[in-house]
C-alpha positions in Angstrom: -15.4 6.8 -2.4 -17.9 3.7 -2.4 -15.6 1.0 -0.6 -17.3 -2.1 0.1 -14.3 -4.5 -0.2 -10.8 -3.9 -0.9 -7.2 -6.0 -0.5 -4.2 -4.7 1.2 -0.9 -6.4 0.9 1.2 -5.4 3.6 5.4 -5.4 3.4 6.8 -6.1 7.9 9.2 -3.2 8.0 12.0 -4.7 10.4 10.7 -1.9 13.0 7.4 -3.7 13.1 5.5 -0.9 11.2 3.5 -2.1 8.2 3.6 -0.5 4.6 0.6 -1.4 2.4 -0.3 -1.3 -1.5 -4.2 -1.2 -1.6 -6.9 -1.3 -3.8 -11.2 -1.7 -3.6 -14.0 -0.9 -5.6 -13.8 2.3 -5.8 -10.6 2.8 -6.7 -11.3 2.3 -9.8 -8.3 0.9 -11.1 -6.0 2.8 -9.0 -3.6 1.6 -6.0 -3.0 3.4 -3.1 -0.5 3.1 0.4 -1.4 2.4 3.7 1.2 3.4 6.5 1.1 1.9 10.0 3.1 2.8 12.9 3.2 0.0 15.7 2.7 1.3 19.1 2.6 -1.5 21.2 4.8 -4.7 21.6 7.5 -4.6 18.4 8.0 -8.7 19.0 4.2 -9.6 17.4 2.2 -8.4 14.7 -0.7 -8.6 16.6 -1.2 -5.5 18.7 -2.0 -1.2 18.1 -0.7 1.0 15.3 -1.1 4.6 14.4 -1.9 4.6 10.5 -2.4 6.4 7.7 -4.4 5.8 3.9 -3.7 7.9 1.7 -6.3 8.6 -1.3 -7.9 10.9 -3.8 -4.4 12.7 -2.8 -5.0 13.5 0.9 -4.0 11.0 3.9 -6.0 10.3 6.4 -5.3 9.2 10.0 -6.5 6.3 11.8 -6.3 3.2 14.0 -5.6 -0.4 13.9 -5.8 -3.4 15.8 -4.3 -6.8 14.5 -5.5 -9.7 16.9 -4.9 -13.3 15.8 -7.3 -15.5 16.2 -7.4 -19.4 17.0 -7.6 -20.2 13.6 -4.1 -18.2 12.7 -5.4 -16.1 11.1 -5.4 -11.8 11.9 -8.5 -10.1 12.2 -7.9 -6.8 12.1 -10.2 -3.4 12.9 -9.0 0.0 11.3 -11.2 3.2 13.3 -11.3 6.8 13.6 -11.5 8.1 17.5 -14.2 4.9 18.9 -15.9 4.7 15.8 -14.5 0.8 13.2 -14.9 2.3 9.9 -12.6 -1.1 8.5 -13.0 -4.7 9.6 -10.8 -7.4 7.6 -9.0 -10.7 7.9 -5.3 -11.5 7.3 -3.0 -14.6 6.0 0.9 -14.8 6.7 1.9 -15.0 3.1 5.9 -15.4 4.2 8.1 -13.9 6.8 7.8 -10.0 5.0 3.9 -9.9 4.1 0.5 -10.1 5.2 -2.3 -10.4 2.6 -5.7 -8.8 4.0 -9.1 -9.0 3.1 -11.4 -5.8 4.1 -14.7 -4.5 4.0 -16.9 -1.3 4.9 -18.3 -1.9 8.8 
């Protein structure tokens, strides 16, 4: 699937994990979930999740880093083993979500 650029809006589960609803350009219409399991410090966004995207109806498993940067805002990194396959930046929308912005690396 041709990616390029996509959005993710993400719902804070009260655990700390992350569900997302996202779309890009080759989804052609269609929205898909993002799962993330947090793995290090539950008190911050920031920090390592376990994570899964699920589309074309398989899921597949990855990595993510959240670091916030000076500017408040997240800058975020989704990989497979070492390799970024994701970069994107985040906004706070409220208490519950995080809107992201990402694009193929």
């Amino acid at each position: 699937m041709e990616i390029e650029n996509g959005v993710i809006l993400y719902t804070i589960g009260s655990d700390g994990c992350l569900n997302g609803l996202y779309a890009n350009k080759g989804a052609k219409g269609e929205v898909f979930n993002e799962v993330a399991k947090k793995i290090t410090d539950m008190s911050t966004i920031e920090g390592k999740y376990e994570c899964f995207y699920f589309e074309e109806g398989a899921g597949v498993p990855c990595n993510l880093l959240i670091d916030r940067n000076s500017d408040g805002y997240f800058e975020m990194i989704w990989s497979i083993g070492t390799k970024p396959i994701f970069k994107g930046v985040g906004y706070l929308m409220n208490s519950t979500q995080i809107v992201v912005n990402y694009w193929d690396v």
